[in-house]
C-alpha positions as CSV (number, residue, x, y, z in Angstrom):
1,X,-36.2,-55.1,70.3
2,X,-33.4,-54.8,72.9
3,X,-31.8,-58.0,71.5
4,X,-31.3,-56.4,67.9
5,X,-30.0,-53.2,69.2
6,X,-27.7,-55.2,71.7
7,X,-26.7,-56.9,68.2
8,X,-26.3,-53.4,66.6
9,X,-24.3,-52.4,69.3
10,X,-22.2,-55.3,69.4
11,X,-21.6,-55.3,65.4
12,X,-20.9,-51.3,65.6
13,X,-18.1,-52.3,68.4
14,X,-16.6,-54.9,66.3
15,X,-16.5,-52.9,63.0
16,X,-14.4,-49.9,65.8
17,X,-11.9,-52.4,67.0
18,X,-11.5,-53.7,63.5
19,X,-10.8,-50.0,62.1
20,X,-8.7,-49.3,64.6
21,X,-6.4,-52.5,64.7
22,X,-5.5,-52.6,61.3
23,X,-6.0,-53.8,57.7
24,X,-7.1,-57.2,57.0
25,X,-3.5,-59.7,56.7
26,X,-1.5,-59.5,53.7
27,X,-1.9,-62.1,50.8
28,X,0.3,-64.8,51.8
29,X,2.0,-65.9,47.9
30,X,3.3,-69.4,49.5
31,X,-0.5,-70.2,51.0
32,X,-1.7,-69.1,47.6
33,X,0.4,-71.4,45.8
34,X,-0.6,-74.2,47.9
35,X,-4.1,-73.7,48.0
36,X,-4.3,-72.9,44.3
37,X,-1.5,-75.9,43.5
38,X,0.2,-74.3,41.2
39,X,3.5,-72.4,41.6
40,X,4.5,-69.9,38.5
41,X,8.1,-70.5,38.4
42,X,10.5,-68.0,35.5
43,X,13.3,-69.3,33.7
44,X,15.4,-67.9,30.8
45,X,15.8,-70.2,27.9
46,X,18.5,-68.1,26.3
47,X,21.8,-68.8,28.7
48,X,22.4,-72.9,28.1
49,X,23.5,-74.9,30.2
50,X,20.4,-73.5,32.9
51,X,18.1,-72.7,30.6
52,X,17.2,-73.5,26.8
53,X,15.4,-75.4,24.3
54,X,16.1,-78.8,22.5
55,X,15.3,-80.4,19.4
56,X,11.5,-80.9,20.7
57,X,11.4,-77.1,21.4
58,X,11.0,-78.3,25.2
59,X,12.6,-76.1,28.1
60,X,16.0,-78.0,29.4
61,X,18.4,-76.8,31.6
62,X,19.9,-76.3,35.2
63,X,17.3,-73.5,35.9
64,X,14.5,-75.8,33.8
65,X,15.2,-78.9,36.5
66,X,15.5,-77.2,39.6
67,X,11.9,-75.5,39.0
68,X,10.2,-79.0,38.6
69,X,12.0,-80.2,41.9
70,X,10.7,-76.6,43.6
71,X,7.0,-77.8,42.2
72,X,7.2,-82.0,42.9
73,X,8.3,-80.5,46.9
74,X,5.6,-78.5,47.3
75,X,3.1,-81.0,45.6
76,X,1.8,-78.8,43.0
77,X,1.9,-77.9,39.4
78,X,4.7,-76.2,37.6
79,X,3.4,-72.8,35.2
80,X,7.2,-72.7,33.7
81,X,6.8,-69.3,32.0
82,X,10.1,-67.7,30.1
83,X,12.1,-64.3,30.7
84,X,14.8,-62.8,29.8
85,X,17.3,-61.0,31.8
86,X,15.8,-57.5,31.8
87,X,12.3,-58.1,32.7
88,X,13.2,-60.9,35.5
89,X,12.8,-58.7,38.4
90,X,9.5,-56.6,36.7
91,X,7.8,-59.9,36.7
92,X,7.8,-60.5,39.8
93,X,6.9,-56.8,41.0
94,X,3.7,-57.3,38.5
95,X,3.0,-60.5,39.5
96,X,3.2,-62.0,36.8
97,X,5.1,-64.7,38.4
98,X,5.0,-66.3,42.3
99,X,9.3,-67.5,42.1
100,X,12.2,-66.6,39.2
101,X,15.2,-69.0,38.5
102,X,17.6,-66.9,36.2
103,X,21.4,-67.5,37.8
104,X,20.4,-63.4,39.2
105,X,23.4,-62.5,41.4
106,X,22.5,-60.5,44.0
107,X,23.4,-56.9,44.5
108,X,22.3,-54.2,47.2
109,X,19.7,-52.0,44.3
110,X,18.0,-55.6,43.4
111,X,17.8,-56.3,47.2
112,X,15.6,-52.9,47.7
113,X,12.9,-54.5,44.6
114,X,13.0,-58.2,45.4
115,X,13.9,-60.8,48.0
116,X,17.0,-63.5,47.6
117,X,17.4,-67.0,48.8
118,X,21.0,-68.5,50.0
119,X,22.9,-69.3,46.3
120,X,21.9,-72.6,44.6
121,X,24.9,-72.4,41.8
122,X,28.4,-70.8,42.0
123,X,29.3,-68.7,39.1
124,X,32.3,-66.2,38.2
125,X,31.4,-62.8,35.8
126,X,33.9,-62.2,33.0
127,X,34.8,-60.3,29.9
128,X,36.2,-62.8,27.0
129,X,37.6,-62.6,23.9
130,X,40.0,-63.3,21.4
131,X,43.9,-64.0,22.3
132,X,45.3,-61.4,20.5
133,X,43.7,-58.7,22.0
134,X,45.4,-57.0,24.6
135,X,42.9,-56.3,27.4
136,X,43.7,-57.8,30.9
137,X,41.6,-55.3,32.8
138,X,38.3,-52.7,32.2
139,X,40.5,-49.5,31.8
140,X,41.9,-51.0,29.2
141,X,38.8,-51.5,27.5
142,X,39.3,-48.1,25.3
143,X,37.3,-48.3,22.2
144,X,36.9,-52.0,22.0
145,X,32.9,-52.7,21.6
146,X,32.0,-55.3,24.6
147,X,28.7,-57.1,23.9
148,X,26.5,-57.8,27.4
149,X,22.8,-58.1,28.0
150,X,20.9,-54.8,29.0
151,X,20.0,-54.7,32.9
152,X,22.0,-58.1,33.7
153,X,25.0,-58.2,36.7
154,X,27.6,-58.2,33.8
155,X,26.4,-55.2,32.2
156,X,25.7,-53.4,35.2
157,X,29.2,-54.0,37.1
158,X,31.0,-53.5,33.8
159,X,29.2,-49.9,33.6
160,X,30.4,-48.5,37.2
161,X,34.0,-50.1,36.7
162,X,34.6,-48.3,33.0
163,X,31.9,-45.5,32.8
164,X,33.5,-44.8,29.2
165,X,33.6,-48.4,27.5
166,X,31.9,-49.0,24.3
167,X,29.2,-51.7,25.6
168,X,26.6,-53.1,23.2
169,X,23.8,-53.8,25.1
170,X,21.5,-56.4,23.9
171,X,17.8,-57.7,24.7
172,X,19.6,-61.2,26.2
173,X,22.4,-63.4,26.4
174,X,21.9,-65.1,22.9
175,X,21.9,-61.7,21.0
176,X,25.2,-60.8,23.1
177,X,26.5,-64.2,21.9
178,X,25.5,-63.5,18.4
179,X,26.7,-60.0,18.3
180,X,30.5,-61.4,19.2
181,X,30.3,-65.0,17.5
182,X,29.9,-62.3,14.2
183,X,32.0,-60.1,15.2
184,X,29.9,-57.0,15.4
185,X,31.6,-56.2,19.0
186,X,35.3,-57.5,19.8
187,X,34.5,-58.9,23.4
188,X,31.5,-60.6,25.7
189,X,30.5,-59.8,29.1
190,X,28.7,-63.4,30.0
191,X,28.6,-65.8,33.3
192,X,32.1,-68.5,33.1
193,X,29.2,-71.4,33.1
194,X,28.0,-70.9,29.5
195,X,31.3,-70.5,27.9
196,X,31.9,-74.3,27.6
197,X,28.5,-74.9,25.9
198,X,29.9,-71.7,23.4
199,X,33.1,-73.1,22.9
200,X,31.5,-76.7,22.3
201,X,29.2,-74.8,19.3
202,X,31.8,-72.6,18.3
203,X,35.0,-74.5,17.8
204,X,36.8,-71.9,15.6
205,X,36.1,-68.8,18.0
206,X,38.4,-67.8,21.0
207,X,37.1,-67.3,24.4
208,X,39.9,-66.2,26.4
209,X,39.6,-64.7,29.6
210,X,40.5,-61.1,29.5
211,X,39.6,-59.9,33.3
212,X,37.4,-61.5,35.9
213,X,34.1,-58.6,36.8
214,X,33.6,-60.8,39.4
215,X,32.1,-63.9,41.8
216,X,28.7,-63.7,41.3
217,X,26.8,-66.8,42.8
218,X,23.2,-67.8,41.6
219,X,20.4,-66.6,43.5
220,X,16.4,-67.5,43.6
221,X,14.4,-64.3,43.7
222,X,10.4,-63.6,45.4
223,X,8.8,-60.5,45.3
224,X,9.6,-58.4,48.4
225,X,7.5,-59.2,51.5
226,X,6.9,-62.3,50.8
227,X,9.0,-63.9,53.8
228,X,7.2,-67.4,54.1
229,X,7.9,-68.4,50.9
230,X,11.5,-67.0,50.7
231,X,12.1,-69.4,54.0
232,X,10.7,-72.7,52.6
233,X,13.2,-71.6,49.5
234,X,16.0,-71.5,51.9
235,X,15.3,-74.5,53.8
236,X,14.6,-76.5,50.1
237,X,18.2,-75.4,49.0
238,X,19.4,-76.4,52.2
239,X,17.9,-79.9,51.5
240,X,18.8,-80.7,48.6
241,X,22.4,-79.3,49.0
242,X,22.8,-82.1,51.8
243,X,21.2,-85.1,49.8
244,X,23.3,-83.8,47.0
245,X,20.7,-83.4,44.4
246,X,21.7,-79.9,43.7
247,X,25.4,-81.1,43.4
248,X,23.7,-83.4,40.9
249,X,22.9,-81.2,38.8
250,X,25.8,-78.8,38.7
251,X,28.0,-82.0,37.7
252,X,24.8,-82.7,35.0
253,X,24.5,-79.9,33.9
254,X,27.6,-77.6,34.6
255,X,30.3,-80.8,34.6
256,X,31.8,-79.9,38.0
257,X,30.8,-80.1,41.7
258,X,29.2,-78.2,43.5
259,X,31.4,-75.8,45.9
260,X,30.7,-74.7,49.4
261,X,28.6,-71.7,48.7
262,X,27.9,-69.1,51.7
263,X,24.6,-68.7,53.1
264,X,22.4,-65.7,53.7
């Protein structure tokens, strides 16, 4: 009898410190994917050359490669699941996804929802458009119609620089295409690295250069908190940016070398 209320006594104390030290630890998502082996990985397939589909309807691109080199490192299996550029960031606060690859520059208001890695591409925003049109700047904009897609950095920068300008925004970056390959607006707000895949499909359409919104290098994005898996992130890009296998693919699939690219 005294050695079960000793044992009552002992449990009662246990179950005091335990209510009084804390919750139980957070869900750890790199330990998860590790145990579980399998990583949940987001790409677009809508903005060639990093993401989109060939003739086999099978993902390619940039983004598509560096996912499967994420998932043969950690020694598990790749979930490629595909996004476009508004929901990128609510997939990862629903958890709906463990890691997104969707050349996301990182601003300040994305840094308060989600965490960033150090860049893993180096890209340049800009409006283009036709020669002819005189716009070298976004107060010149007036009532030319700008095509972008809704909640992406190119749509969001151009907004705060000209609060007034006429900007179509679209569900992704191949409606924006679309919408100024047809001419239903006069520019496009779009990343520099998908204007040569354009200009290769489009030969009869201009894609001039009319202002520069500005640098805007390629980011990996994890849901906020999750600091172990943001750090194995930054030490993979740091990797493979020293064996050269992300130079690799820029020149494979960007055709040109990597640049130094600051860290975070």
């Amino acid at each position: 009898m005294r050695r079960f209320i000793a044992g009552l006594l002992a449990l009662s104390a246990s179950l005091v410190v335990a209510a009084f030290t804390g919750a139980p630890a957070k869900a750890d998502a790199f330990e998860d994917i590790l145990k579980k082996g399998v990583v949940r990985i987001a790409t677009p397939l809508d903005v060639p050359p990093f993401g989109s589909q060939n003739e086999k309807r099978e993902p390619e691109g940039f983004d598509v490669d560096l996912a499967g080199m994420i998932a043969k490192a950690l020694g598990v299996k790749l979930e490629l699941q595909q996004i476009t550029a508004g929901n990128r960031i609510p997939f990862l606060i629903t958890n709906k996804v463990d890691i997104v690859i969707a050349v996301m520059g990182m601003t300040p208001e994305r840094a308060r929802q989600v965490m960033f890695t150090s860049p893993y591409a180096d890209t340049q925003l800009a409006v283009y458009g036709p020669k002819a049109l005189a716009v070298s700047s976004a107060d010149m904009l007036g009532s030319y119609k700008v095509a972008a897609t809704k909640g992406s950095t190119m749509e969001l920068d151009l907004s705060a620089m000209a609060p007034k300008a006429q900007i179509m925004r679209t569900e992704d970056d191949a409606t924006a295409a679309a919408a100024y390959l047809s001419g239903q607006a006069d520019l496009f707000a779009t990343n520099s690295l998908l204007i040569p895949d354009l200009k290769k499909h489009n030969p009869n359409k201009e894609f001039e250069v009319k202002f520069t919104i500005r640098r805007s290098p390629a980011h990996i994005a994890v849901r906020m908190g999750e600091h172990n898996l943001v750090r194995w992130l930054d030490e993979f890009i740091f990797f493979n940016m020293m064996n050269g296998e992300i130079d690799r693919l820029h020149q494979k699939w960007l055709g040109v070398k990597l640049q130094p690219l600051p860290s975070l």
